[in-house]
C-alpha positions in Angstrom: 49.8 -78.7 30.6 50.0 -75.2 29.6 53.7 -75.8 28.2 52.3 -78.0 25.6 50.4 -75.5 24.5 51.6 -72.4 21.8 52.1 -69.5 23.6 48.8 -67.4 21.4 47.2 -70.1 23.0 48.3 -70.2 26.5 48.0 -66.9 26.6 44.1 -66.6 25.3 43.0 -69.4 28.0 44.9 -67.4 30.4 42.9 -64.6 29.9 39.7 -66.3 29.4 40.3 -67.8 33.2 40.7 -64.6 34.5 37.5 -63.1 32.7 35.7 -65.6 34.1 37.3 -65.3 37.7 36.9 -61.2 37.5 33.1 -61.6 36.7 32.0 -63.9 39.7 34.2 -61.7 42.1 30.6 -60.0 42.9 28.7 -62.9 43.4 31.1 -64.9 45.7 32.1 -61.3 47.6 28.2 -61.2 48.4 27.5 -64.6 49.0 30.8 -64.5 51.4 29.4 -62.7 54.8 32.9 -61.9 56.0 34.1 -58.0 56.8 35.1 -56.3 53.6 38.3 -55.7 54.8 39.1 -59.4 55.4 37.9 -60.3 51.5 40.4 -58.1 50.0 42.7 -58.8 52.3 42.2 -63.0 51.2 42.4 -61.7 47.8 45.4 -60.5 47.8 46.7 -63.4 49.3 45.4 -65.3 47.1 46.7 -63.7 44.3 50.2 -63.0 46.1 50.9 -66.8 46.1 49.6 -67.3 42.9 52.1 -65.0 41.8 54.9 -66.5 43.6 53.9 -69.8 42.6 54.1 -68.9 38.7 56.8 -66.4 38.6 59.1 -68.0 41.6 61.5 -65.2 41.8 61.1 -62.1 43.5 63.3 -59.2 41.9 62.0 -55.6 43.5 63.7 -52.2 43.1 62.3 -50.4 45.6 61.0 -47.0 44.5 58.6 -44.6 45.2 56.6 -45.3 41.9 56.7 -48.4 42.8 55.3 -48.3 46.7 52.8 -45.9 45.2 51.5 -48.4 42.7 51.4 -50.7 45.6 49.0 -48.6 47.7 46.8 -47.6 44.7 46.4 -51.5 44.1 45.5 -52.0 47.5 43.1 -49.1 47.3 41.6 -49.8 44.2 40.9 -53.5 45.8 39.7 -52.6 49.3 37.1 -49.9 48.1 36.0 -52.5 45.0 34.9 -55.0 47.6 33.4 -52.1 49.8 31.2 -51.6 47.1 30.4 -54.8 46.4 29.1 -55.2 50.1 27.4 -52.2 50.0 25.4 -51.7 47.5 24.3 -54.0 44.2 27.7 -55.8 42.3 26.1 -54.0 38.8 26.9 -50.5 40.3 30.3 -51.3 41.9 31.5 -52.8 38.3 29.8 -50.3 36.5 31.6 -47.2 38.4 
């Protein structure tokens, strides 16, 4: 469907999708009453195979920037859902 579309298009629903997406990750990470670590650990698989699925290739040159970026990301999700769970989703997003 989104092949029909230009790519100024595509590209604009693409992001409003994720916009939307990004804003309820509060809501459905409190409503969810799993361990934190599990969340962000289904997030990222969730986003993994969308990846996979859309891009379909895998080309990595294995670097140190690049394993650093890697563990930053994971950080960066892991202590986002942390505060999610632990306090309200207004002061996670907002810090």
């Amino acid at each position: 469907m989104l092949s029909r579309l230009s790519p100024a298009l595509a590209g604009a629903l693409a992001m409003m999708v994720c916009a939307f997406l990004w804003s309820t990750a509060g809501l459905f990470i409190k409503l969810i009453d799993w361990n934190p670590f599990w969340i962000a650990g289904v997030r990222s698989l969730i986003a993994g195979a969308f990846l996979l699925a859309v891009v379909r290739t895998v080309r990595l040159n294995w670097s140190w920037p690049l394993v650093a970026a890697a563990v930053a990301n994971a950080v960066c999700m892991i202590l986002f859902v942390l505060a999610n769970k632990l306090t309200t989703s207004a002061n996670a997003i907002l810090v």
